[in-house]
N, CA and C of each residue as an Amber inpcrd file, in Angstrom:
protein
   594
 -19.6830000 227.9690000 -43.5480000 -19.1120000 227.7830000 -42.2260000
 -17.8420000 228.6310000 -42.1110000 -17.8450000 229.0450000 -41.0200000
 -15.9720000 230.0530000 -40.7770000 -15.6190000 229.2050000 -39.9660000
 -14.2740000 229.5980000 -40.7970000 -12.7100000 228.7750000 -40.0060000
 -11.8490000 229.6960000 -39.8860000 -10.7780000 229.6440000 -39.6580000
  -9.8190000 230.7860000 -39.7580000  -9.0300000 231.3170000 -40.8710000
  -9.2380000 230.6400000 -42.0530000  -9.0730000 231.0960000 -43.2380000
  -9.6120000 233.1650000 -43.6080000  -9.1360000 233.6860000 -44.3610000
  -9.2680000 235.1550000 -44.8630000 -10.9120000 234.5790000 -45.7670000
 -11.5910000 235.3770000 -45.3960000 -12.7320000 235.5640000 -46.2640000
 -12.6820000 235.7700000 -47.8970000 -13.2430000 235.2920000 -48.5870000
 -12.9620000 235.1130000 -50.1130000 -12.8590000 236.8450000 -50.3970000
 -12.2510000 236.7430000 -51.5570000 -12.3340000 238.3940000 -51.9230000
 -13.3330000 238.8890000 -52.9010000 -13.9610000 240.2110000 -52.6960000
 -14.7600000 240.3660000 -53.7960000 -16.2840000 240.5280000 -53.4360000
 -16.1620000 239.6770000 -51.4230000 -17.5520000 239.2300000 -51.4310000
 -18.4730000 240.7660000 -51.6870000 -19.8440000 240.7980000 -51.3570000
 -20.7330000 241.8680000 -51.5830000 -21.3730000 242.1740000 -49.6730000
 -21.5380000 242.9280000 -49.3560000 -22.2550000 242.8150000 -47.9790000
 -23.3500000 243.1380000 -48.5940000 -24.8160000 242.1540000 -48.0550000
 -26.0290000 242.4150000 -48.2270000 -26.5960000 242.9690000 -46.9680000
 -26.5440000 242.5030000 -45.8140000 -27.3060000 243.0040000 -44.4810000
 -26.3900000 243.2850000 -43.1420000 -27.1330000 244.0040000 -42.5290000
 -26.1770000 243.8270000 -41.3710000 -27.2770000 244.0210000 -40.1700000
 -26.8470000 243.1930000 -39.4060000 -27.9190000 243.1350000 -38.4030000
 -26.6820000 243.1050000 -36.8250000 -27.3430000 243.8640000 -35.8700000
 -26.7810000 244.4670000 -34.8190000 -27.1010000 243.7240000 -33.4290000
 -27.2600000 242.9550000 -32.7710000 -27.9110000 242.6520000 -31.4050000
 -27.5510000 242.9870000 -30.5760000 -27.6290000 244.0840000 -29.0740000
 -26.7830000 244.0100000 -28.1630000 -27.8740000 244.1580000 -26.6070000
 -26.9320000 244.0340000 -25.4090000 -28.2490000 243.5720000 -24.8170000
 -27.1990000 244.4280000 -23.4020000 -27.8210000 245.1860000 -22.3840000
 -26.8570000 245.4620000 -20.7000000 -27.6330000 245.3570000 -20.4550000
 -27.0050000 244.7210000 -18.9010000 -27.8830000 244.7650000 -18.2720000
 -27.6190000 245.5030000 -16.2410000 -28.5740000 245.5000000 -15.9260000
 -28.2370000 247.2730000 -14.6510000 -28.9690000 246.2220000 -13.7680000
 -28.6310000 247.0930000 -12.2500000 -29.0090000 246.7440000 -11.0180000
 -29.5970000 247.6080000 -10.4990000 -30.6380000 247.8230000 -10.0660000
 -31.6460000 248.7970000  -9.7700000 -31.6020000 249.3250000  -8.1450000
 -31.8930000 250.5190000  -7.7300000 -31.3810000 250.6800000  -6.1730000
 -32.9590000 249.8500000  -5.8000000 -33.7380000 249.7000000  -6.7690000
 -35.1020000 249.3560000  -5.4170000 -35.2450000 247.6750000  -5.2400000
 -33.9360000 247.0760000  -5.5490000 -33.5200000 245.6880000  -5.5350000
 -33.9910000 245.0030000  -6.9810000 -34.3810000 245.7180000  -7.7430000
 -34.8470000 244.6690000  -9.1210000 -34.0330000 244.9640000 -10.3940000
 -34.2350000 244.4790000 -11.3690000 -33.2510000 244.5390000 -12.3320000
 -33.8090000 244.7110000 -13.7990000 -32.8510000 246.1000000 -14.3140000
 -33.5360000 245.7410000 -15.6300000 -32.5080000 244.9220000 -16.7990000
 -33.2410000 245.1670000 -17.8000000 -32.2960000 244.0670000 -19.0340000
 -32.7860000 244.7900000 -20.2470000 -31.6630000 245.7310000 -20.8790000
 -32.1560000 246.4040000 -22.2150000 -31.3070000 245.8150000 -23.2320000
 -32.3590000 245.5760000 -23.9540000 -32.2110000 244.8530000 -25.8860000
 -32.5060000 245.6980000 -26.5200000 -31.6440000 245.3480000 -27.7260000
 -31.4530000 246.4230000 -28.6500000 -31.4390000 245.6780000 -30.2340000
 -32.0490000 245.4710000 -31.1190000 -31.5820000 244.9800000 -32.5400000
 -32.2120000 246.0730000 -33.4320000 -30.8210000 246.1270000 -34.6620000
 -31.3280000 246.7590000 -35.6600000 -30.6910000 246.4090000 -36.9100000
 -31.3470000 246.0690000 -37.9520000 -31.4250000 245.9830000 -39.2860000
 -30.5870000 246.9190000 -40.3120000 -30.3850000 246.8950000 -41.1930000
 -29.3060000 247.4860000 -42.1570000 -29.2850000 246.8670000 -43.3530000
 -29.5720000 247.7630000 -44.4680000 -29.7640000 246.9490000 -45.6480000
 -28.5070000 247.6630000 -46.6600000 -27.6760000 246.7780000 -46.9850000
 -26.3760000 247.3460000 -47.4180000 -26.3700000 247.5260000 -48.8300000
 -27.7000000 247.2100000 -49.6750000 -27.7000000 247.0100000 -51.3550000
 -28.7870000 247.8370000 -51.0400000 -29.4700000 248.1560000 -52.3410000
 -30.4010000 248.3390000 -52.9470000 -31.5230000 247.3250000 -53.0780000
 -32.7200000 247.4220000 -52.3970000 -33.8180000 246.2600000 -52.4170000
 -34.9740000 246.7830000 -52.8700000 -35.5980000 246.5080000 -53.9920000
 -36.4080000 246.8000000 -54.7030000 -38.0780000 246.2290000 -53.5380000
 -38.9170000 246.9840000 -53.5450000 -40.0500000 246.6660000 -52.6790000
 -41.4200000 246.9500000 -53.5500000 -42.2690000 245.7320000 -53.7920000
 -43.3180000 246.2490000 -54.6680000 -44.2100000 247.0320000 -53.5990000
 -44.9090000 248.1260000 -54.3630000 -45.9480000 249.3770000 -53.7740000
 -44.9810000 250.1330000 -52.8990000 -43.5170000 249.9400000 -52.3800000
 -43.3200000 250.4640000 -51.4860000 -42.0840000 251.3290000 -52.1400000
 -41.8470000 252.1440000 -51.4440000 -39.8000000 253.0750000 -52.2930000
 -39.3270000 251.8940000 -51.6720000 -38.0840000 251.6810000 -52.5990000
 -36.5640000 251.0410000 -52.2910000 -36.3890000 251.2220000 -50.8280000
 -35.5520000 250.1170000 -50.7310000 -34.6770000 250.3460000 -49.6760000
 -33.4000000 250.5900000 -50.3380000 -32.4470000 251.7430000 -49.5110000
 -31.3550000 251.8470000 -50.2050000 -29.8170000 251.6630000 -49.3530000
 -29.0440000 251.5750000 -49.9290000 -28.0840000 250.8190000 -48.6410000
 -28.1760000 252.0190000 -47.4140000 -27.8380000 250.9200000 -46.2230000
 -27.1960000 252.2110000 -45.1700000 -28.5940000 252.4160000 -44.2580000
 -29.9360000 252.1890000 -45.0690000 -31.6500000 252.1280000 -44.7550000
 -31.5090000 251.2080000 -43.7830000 -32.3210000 251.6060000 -42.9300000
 -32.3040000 250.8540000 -41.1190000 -33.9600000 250.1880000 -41.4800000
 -33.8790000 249.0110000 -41.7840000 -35.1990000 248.0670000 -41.2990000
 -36.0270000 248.3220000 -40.5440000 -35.2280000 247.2640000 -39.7960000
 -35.6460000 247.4440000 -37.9240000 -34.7470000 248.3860000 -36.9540000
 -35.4450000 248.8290000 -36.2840000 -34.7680000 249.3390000 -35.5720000
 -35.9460000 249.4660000 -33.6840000 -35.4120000 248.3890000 -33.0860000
 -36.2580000 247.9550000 -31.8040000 -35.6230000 248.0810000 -30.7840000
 -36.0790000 248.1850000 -29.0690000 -35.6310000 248.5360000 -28.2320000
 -36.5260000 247.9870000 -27.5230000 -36.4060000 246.9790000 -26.2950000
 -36.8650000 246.4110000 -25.1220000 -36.1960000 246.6330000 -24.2120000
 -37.3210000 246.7710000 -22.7740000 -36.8300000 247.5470000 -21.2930000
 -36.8900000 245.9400000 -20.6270000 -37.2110000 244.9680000 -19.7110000
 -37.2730000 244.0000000 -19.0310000 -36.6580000 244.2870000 -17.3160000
 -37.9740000 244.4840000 -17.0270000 -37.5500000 244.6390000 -15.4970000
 -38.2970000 243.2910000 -14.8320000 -37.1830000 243.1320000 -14.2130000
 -37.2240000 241.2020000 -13.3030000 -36.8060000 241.5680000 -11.9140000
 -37.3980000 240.5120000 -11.0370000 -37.2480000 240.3840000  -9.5100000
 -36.0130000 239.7520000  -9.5330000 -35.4400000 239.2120000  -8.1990000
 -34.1420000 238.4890000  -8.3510000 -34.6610000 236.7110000  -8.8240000
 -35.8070000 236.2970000  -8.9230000 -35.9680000 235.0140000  -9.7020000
 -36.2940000 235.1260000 -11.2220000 -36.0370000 236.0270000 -11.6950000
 -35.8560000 236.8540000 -12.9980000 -37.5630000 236.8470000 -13.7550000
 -38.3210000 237.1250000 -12.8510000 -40.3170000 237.1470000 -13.2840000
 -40.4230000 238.3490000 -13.4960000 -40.5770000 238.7070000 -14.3560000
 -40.6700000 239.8480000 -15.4370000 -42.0650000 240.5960000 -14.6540000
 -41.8280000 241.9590000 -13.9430000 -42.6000000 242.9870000 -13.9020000
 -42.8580000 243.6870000 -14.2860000 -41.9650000 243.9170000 -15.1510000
 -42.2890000 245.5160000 -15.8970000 -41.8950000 244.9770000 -17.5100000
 -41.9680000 245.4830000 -18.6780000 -42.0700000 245.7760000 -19.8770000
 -42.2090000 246.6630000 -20.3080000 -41.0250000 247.1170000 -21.3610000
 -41.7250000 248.1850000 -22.3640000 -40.8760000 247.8420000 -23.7230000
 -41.3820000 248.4480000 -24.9120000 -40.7870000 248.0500000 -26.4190000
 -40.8760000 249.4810000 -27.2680000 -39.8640000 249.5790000 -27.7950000
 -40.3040000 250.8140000 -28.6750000 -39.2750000 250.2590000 -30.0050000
 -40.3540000 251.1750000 -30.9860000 -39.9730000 250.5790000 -32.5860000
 -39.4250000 251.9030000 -33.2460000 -38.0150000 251.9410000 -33.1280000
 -37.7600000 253.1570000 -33.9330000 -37.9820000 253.2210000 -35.2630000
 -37.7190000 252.0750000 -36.0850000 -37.6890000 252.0510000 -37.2700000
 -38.8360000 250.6680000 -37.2370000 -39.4270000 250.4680000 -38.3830000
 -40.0590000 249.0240000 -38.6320000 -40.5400000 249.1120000 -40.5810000
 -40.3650000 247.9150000 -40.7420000 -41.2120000 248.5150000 -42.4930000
 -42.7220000 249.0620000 -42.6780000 -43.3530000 248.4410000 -41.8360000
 -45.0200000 249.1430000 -41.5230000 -45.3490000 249.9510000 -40.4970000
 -46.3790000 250.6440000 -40.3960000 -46.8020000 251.5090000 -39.1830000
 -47.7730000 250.0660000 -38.8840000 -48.3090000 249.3210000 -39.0520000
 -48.8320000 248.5750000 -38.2570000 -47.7670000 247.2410000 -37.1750000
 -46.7260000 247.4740000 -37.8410000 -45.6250000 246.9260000 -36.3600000
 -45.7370000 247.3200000 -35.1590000 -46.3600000 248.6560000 -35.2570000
 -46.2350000 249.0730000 -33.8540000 -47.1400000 248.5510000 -32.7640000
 -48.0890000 247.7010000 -33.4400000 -49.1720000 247.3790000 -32.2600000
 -48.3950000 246.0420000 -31.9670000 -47.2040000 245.7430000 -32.0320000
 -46.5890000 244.5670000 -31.3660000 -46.1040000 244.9500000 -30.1420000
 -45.8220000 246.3550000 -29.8130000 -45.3600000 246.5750000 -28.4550000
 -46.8240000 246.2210000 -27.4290000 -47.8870000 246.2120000 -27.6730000
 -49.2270000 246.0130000 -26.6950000 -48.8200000 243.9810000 -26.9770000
 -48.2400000 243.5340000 -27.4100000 -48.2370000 242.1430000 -27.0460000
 -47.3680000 241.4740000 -25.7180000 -46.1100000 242.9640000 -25.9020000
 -45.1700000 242.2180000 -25.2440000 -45.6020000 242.5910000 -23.6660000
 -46.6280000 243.2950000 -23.4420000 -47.2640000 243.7470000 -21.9680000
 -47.7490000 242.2530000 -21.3330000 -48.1210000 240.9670000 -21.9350000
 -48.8860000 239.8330000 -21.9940000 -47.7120000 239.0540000 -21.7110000
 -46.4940000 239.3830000 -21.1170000 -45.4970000 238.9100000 -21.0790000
 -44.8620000 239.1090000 -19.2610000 -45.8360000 239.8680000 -18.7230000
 -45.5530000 240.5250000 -17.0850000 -46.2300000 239.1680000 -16.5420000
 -44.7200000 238.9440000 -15.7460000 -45.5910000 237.6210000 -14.6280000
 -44.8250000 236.4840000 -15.3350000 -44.3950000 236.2530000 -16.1510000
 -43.2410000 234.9900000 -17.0750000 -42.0760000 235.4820000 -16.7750000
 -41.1170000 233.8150000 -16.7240000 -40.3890000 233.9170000 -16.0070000
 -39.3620000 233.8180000 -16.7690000 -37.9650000 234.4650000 -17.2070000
 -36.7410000 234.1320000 -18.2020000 -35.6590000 232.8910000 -17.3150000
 -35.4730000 231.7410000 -18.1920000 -35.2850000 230.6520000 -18.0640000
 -35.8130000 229.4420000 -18.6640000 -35.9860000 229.1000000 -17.8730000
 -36.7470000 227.2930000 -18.5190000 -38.2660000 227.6030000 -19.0760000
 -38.1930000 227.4330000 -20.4870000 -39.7870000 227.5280000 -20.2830000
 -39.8580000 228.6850000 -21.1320000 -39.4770000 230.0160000 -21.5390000
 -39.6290000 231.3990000 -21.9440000 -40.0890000 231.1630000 -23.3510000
 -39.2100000 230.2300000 -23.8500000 -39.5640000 230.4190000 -25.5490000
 -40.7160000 229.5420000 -26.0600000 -41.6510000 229.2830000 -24.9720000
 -42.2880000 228.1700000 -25.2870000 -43.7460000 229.7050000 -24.7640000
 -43.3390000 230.5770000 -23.5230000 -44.2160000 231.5530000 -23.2710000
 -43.7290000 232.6290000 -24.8350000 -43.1820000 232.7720000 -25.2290000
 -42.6310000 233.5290000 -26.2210000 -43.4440000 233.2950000 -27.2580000
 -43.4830000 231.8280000 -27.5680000 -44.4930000 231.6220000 -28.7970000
 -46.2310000 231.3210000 -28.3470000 -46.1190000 231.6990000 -27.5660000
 -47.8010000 231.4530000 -26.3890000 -48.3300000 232.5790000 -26.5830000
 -47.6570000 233.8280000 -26.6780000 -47.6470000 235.5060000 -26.1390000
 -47.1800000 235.9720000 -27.4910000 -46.5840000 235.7470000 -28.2650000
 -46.6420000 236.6580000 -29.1940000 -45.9110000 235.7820000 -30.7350000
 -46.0610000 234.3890000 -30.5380000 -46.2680000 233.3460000 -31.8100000
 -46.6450000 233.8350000 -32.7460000 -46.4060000 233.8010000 -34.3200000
 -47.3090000 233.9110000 -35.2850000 -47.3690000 235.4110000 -35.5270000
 -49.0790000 235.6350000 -35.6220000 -49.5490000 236.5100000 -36.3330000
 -49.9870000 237.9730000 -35.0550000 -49.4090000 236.7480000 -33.6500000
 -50.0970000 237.6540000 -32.8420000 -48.5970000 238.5360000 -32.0520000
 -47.5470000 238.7430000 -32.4480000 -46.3300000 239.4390000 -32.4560000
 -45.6000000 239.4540000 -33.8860000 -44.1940000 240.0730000 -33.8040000
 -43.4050000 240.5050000 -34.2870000 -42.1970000 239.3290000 -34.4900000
 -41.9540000 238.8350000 -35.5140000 -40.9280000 237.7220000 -35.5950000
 -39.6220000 238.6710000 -35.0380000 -39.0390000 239.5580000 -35.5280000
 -37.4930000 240.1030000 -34.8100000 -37.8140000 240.5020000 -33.5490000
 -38.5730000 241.4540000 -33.1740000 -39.0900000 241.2020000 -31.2780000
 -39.1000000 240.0320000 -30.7380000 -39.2980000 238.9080000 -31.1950000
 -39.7810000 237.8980000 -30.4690000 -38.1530000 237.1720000 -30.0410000
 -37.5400000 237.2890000 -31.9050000 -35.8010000 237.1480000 -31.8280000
 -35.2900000 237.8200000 -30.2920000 -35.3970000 238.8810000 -30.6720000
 -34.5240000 239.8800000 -29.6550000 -34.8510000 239.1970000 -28.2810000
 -36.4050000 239.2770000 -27.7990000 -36.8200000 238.6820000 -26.0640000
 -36.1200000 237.2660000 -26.4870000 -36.4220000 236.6990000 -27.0160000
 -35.7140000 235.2090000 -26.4440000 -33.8910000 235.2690000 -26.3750000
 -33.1410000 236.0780000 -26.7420000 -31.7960000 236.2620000 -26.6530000
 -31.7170000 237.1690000 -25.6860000 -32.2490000 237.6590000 -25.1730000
 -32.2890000 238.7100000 -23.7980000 -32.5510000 237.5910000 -22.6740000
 -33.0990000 236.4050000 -22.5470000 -33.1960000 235.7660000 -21.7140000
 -31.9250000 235.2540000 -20.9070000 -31.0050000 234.9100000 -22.1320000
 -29.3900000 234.5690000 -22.0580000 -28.7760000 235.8740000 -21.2730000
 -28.9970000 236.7030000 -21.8430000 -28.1490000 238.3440000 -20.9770000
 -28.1640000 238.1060000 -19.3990000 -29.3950000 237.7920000 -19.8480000
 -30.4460000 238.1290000 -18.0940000 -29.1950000 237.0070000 -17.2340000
 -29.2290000 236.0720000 -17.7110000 -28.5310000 235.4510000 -16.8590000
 -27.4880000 235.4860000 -16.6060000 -26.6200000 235.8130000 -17.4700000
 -25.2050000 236.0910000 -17.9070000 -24.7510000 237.5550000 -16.7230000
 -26.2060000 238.4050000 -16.8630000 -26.1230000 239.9830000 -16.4410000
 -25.9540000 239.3550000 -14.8490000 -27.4380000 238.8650000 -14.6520000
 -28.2230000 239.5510000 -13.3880000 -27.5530000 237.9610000 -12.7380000
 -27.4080000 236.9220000 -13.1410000 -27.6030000 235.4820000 -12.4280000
 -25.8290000 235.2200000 -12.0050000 -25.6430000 236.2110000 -12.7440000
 -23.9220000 235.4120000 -12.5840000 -23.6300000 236.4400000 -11.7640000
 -24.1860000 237.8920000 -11.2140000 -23.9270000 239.1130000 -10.6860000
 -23.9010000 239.0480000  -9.3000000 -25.7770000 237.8590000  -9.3740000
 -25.9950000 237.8420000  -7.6530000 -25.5140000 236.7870000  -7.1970000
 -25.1190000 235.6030000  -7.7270000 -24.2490000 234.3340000  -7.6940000
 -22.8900000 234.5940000  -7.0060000 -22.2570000 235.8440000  -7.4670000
 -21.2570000 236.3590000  -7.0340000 -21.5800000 236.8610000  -5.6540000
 -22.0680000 237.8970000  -5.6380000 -22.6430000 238.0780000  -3.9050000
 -22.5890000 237.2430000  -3.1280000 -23.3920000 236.1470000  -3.5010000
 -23.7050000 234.9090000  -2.9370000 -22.4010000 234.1760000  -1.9870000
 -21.5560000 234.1400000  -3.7290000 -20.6670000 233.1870000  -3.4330000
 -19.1740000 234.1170000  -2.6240000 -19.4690000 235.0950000  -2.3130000
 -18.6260000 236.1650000  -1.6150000 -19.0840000 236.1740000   0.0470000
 -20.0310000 235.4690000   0.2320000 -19.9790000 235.4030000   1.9110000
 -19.6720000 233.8140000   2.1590000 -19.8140000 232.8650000   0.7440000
 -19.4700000 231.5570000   1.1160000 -18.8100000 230.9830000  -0.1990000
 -17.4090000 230.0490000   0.5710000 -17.0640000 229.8940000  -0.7150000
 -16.9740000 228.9550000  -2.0420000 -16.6520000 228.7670000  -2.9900000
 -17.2420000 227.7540000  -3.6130000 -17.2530000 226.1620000  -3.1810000
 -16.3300000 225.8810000  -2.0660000 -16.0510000 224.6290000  -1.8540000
 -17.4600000 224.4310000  -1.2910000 -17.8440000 225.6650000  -0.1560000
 -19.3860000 225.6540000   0.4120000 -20.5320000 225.6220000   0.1070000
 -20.5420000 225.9150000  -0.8050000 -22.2390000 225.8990000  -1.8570000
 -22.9140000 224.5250000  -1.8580000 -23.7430000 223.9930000  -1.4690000
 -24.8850000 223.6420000  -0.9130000 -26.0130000 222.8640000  -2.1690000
 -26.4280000 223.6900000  -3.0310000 -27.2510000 223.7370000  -4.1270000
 -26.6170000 224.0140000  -5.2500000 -26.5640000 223.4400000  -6.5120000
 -26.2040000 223.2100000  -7.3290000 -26.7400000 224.6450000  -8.0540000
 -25.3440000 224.9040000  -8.6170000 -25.3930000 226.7500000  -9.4290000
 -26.3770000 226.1920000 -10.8670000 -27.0890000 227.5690000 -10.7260000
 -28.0190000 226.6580000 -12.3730000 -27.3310000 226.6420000 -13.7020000
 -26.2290000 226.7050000 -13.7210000 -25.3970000 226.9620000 -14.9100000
 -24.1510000 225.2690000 -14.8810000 -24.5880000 224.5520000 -13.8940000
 -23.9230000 223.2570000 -13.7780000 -24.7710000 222.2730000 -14.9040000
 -24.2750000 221.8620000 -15.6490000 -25.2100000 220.9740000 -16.4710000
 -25.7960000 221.5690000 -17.8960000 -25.6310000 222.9590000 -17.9740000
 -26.1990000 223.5730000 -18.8510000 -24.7720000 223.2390000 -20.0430000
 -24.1370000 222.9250000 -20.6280000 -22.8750000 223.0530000 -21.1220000
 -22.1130000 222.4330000 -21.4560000 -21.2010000 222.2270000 -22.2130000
 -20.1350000 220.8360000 -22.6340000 -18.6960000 221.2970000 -21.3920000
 -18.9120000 222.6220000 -21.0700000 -17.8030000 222.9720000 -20.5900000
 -18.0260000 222.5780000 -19.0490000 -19.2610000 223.0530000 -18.6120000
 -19.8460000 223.2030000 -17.3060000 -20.7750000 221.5660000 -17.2450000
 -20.3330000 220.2600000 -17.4680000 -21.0380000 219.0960000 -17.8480000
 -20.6900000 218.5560000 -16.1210000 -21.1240000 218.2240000 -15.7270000
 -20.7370000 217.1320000 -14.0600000 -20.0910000 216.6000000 -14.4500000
 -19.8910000 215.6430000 -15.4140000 -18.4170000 214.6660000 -15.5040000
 -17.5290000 215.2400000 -15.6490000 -17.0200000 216.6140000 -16.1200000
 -16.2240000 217.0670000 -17.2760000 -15.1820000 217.8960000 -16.2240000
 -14.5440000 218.3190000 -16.7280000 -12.8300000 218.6950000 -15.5530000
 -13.2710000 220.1130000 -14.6220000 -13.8610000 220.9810000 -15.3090000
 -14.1420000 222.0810000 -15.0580000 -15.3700000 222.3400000 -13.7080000
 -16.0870000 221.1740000 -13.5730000 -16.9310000 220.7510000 -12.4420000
 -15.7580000 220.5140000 -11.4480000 -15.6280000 219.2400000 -11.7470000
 -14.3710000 218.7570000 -10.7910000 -13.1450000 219.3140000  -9.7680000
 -13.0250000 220.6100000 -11.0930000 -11.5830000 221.3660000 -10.0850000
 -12.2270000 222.2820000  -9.7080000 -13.7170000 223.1470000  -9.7760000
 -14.2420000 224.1730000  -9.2490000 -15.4940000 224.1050000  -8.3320000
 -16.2860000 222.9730000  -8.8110000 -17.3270000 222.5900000  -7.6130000
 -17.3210000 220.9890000  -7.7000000 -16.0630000 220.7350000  -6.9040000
 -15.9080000 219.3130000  -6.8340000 -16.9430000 218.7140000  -5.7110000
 -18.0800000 218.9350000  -5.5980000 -19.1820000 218.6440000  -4.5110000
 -20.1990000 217.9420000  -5.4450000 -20.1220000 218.9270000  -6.5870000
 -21.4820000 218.6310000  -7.7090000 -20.6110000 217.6540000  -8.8380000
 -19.7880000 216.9680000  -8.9120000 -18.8990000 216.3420000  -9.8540000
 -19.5230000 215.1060000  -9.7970000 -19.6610000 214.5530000 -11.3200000
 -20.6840000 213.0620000 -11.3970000 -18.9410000 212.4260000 -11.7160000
 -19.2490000 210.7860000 -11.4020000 -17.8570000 209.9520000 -12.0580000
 -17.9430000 210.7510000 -13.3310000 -16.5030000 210.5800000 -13.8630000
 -16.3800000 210.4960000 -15.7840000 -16.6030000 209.2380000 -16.0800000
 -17.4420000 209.3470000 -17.2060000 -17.5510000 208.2150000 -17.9510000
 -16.1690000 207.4900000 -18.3490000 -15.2850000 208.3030000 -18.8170000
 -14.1620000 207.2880000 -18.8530000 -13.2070000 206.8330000 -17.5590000
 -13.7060000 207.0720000 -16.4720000 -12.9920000 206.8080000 -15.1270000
 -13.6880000 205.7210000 -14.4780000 -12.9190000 204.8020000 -14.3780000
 -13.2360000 203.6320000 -14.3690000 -14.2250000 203.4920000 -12.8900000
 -15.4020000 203.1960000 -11.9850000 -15.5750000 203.2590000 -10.7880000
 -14.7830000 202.7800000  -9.9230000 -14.4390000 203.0020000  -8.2270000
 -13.8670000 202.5950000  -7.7690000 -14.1690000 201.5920000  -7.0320000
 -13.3470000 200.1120000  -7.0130000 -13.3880000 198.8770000  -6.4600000
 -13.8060000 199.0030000  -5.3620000 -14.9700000 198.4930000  -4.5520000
 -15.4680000 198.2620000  -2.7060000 -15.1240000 196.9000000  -2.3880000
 -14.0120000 196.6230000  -3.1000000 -13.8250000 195.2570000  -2.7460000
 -12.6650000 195.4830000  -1.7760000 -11.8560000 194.4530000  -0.3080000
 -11.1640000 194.8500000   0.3710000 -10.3160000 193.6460000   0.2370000
């Protein structure tokens, strides 16, 4: 576990692994979402039938396109494998095509292991799309939310933002509801209800 303590001395780096994810606004109103992970092997790893890996040697090395409507339903797809340990990795990019028409949100990692579970995808592809789902929202949901909330203002909002409830920070009881969308604010549990007695 890390705390804020200095890291022991001496340690060894074995791996290093990279995730990063932007995401763009498209002029023809849709949006894409590019993922990126890559692998790094910082020792020497002995591989039976295969050469070493030797430090500094790139694993993986993957790249996903994700183009979504504004309810974030995935139209477009593409995957490319710069690096992988087999040439038969590559037929995992024809899985993630089985993925057009699913929607990032509620529900994805459950289509994630439906579409490319197991034997029938890529375990670090599958990593990467389900953490691109988070971007997406972070990118594209908090982007047009803003729009949104720029012709009306937060006191005005109507429908509950989908990021209310998701959170210890963003909880309905919790302060941060209260002083920013005091519309959607549940009692606090520790606030006592108020008396209708007269």
């Amino acid at each position: 576990m890390m705390n804020d303590a200095e890291p022991v001395p001496g340690r060894v780096a074995l791996h290093s692994r990279q995730i990063s994810f932007q995401s763009f606004a498209r002029p023809d109103g849709l949006w894409d979402v590019e993922g990126s992970l890559r692998d790094v092997k910082e020792v020497r790893i002995e591989r039976p039938s295969l050469p070493p890996l030797m430090p500094g040697d790139t694993v993986h090395d993957m790249h996903v396109r994700v183009t979504v409507d504004d309810d974030l339903r995935i139209v477009a797809i593409a995957a490319r494998l710069a690096a992988a340990p087999f040439d038969e990795c590559q037929m995992t990019r024809d899985a993630v095509q089985r993925l057009v028409g699913r929607q990032l949100g509620r529900g994805w990692h459950g289509a994630l292991q439906e579409v490319m579970g197991g034997v029938q995808g890529c375990t670090h592809l599958r990593e990467l799309l389900q953490a691109l789902a988070t971007a997406a929202i972070q990118g594209i949901s908090v982007y047009r939310d803003q729009r949104r909330r720029d012709s009306a203002p937060w006191g005005d909002i109507t429908v509950v933002p989908h990021f209310v409830g998701g959170c210890m920070s963003w909880r309905q009881d919790g302060p941060v509801v209260r002083r920013l969308l005091p519309q959607f604010a549940a009692p606090s549990i520790s606030t006592p209800p108020e008396s209708t007695e007269e």
